[in-house]
PyMOL CGO cylinders between C-alpha atoms (Angstrom):
from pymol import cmd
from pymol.cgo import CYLINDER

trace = [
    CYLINDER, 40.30, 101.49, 144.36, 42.62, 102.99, 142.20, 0.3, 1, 1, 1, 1, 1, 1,
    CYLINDER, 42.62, 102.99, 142.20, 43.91, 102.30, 138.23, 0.3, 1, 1, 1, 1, 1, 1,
    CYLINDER, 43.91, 102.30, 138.23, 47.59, 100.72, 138.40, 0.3, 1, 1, 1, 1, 1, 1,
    CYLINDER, 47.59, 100.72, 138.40, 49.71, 100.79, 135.22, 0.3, 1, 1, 1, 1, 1, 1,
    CYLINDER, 49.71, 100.79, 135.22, 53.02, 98.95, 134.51, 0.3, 1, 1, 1, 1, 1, 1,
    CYLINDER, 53.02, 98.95, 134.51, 55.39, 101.15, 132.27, 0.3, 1, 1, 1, 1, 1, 1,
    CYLINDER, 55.39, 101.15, 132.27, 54.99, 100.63, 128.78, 0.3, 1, 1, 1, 1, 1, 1,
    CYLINDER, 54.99, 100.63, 128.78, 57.51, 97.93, 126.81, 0.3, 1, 1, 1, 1, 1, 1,
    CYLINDER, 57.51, 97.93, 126.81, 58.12, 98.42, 122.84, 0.3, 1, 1, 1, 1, 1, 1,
    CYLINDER, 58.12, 98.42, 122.84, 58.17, 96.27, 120.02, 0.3, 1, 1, 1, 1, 1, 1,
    CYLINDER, 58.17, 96.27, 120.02, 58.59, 97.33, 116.85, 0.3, 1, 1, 1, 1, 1, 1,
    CYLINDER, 58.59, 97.33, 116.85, 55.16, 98.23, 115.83, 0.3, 1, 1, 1, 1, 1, 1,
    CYLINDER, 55.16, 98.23, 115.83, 53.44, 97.78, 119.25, 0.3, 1, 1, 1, 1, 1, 1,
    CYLINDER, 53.44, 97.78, 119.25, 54.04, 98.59, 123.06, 0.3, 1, 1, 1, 1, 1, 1,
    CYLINDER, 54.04, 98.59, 123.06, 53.08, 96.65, 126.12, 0.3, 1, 1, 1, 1, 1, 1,
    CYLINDER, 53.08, 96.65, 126.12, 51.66, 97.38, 129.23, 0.3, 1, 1, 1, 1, 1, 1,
    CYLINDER, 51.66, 97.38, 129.23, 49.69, 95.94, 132.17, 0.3, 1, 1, 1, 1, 1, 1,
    CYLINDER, 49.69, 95.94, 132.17, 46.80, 97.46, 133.78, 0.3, 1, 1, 1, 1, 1, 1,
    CYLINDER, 46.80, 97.46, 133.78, 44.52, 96.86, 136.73, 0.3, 1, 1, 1, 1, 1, 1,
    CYLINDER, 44.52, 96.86, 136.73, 41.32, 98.45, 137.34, 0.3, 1, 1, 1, 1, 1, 1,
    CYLINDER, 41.32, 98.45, 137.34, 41.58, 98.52, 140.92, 0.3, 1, 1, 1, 1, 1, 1,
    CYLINDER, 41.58, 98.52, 140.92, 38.61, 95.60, 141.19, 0.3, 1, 1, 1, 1, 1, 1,
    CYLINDER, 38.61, 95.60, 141.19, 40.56, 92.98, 139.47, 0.3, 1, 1, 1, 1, 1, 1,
    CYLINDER, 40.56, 92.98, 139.47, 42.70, 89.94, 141.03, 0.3, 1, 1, 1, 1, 1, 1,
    CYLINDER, 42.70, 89.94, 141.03, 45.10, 90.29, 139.02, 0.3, 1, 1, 1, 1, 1, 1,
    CYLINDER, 45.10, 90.29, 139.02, 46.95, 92.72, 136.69, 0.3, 1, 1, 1, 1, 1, 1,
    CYLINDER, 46.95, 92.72, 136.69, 45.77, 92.32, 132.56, 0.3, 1, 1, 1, 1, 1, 1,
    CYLINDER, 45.77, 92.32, 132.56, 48.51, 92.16, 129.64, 0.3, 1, 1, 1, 1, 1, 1,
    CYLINDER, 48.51, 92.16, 129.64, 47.54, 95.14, 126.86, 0.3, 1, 1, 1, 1, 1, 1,
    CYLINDER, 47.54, 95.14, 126.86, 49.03, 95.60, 123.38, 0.3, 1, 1, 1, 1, 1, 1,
    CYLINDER, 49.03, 95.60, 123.38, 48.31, 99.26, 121.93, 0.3, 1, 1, 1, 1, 1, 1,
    CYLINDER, 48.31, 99.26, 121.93, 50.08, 100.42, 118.59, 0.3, 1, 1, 1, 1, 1, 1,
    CYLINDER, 50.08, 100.42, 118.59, 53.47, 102.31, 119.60, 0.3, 1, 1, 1, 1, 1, 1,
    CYLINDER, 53.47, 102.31, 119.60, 52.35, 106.04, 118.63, 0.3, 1, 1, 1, 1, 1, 1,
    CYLINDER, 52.35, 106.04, 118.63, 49.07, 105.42, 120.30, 0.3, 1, 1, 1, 1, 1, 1,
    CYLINDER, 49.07, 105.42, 120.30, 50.34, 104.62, 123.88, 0.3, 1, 1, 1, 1, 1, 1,
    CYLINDER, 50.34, 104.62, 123.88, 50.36, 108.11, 125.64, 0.3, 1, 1, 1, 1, 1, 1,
    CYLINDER, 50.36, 108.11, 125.64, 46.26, 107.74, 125.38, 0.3, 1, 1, 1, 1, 1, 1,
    CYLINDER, 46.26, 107.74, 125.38, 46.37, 104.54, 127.76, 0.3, 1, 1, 1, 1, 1, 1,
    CYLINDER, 46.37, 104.54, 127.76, 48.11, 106.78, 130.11, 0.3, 1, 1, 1, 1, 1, 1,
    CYLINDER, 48.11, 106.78, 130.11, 46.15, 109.76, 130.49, 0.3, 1, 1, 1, 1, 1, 1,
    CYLINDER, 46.15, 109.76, 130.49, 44.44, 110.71, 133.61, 0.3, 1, 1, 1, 1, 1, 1,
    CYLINDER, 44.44, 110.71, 133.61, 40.50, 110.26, 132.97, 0.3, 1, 1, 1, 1, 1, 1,
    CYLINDER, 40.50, 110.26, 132.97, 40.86, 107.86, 130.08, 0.3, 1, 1, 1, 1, 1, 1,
    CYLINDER, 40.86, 107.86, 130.08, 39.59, 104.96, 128.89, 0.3, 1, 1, 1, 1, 1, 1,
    CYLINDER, 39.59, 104.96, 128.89, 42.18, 102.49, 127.21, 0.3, 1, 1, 1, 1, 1, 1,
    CYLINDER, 42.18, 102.49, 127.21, 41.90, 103.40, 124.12, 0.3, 1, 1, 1, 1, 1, 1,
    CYLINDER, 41.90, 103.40, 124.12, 42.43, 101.31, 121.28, 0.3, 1, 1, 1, 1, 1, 1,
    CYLINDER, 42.43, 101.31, 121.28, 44.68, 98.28, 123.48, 0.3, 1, 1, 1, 1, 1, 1,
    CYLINDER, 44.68, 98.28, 123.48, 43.92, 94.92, 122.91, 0.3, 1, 1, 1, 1, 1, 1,
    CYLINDER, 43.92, 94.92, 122.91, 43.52, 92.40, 125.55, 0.3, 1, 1, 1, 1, 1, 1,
    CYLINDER, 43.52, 92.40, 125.55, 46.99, 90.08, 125.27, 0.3, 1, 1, 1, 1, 1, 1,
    CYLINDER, 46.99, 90.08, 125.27, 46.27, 88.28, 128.17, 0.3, 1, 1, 1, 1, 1, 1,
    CYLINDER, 46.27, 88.28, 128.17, 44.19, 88.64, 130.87, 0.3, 1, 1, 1, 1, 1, 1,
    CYLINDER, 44.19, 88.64, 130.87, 44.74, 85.95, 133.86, 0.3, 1, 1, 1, 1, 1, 1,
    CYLINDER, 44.74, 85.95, 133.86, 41.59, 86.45, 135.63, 0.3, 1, 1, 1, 1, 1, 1,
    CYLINDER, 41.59, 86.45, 135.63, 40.53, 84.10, 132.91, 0.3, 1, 1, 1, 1, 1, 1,
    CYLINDER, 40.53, 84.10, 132.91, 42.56, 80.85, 133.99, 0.3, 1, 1, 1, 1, 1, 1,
    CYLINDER, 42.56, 80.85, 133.99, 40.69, 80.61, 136.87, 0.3, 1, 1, 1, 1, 1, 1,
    CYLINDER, 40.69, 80.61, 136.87, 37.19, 80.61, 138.57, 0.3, 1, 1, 1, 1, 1, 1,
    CYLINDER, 37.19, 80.61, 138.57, 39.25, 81.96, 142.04, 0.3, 1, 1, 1, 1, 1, 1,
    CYLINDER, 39.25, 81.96, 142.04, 41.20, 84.24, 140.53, 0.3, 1, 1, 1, 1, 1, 1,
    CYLINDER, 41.20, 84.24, 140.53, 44.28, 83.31, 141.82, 0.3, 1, 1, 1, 1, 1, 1,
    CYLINDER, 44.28, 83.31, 141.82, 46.14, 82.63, 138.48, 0.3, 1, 1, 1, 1, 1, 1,
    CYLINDER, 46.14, 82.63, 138.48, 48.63, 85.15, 137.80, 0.3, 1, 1, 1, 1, 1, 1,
    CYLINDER, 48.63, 85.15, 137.80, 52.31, 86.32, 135.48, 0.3, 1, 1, 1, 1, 1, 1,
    CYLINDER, 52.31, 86.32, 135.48, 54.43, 85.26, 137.08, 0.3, 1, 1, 1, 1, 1, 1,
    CYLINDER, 54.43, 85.26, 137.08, 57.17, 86.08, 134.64, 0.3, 1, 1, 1, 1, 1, 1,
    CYLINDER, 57.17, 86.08, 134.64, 57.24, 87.42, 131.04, 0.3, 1, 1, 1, 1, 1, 1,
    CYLINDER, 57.24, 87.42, 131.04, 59.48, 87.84, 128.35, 0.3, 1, 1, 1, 1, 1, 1,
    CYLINDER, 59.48, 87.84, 128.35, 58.84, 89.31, 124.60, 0.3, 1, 1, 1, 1, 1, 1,
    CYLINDER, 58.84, 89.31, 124.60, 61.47, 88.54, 121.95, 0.3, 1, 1, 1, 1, 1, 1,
    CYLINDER, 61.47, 88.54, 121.95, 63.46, 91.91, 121.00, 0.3, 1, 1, 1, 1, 1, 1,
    CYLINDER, 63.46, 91.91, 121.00, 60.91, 93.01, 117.34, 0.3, 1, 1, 1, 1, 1, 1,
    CYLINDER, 60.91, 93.01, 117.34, 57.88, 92.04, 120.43, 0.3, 1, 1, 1, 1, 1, 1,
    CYLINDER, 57.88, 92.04, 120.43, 56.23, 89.43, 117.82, 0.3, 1, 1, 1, 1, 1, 1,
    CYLINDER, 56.23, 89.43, 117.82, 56.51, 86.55, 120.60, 0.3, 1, 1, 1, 1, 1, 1,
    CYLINDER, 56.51, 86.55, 120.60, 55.72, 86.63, 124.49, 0.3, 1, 1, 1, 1, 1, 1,
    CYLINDER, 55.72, 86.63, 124.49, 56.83, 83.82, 126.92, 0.3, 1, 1, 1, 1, 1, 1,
    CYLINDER, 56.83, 83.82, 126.92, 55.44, 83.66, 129.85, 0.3, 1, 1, 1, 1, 1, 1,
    CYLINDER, 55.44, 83.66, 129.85, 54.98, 81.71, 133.26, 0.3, 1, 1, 1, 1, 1, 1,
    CYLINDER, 54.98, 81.71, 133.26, 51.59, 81.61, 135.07, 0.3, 1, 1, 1, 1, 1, 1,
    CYLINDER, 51.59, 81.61, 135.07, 51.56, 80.50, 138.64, 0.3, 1, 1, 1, 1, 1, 1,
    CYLINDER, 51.56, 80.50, 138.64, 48.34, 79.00, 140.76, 0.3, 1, 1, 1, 1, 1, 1,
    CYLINDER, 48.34, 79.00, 140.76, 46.97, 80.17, 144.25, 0.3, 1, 1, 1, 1, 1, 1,
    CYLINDER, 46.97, 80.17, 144.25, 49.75, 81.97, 145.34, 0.3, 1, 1, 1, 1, 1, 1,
    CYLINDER, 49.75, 81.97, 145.34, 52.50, 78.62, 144.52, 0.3, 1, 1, 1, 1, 1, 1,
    CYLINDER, 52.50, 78.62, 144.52, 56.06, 79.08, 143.88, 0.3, 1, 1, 1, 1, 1, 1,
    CYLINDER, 56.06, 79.08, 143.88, 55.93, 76.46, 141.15, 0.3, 1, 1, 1, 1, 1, 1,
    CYLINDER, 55.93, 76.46, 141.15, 54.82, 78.37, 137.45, 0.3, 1, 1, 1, 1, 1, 1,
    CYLINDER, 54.82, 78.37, 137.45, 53.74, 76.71, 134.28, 0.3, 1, 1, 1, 1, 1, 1,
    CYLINDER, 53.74, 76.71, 134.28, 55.78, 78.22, 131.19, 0.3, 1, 1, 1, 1, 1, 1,
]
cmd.load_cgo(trace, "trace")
């Protein structure tokens, strides 16, 4: 199995990025400081110093809760987001 990264989104102060291990259900939400991204990305490493923002293997025993949809506000101090159940067109904001 092999490590999948989403590119990076900035905030202000911090970036954004998803990242899946290869043995996970579902993709986890990471917040890293901005000048501390590039170490997330390179080949061999661990994730540094990111921070778990949200991880939806959590929501449920199945692992079949996932993002649906996400938004952060432009200065990345808020996140909105949708989660959707076991594969269901219908999210929860």
């Amino acid at each position: 199995s092999k490590r999948r990264f989403s590119p990076p989104r900035h905030g202000d102060k911090w970036g954004f990025f998803s990242h899946n291990s290869g043995l996970q259900n579902q993709s986890v939400l990471y917040m890293q400081r901005r000048g501390e991204l590039e170490r997330a990305f390179a080949p061999g490493r661990d994730l540094g110093s990111a921070k778990v923002l949200l991880d939806p293997n959590t929501l449920s025993a199945d692992g079949t809760a996932a993002v649906s949809t996400k938004a952060f506000s432009k200065d990345g101090t808020k996140l909105a987001y949708a989660i959707s159940r076991s594969g269901s067109d219908w999210c929860t904001i």
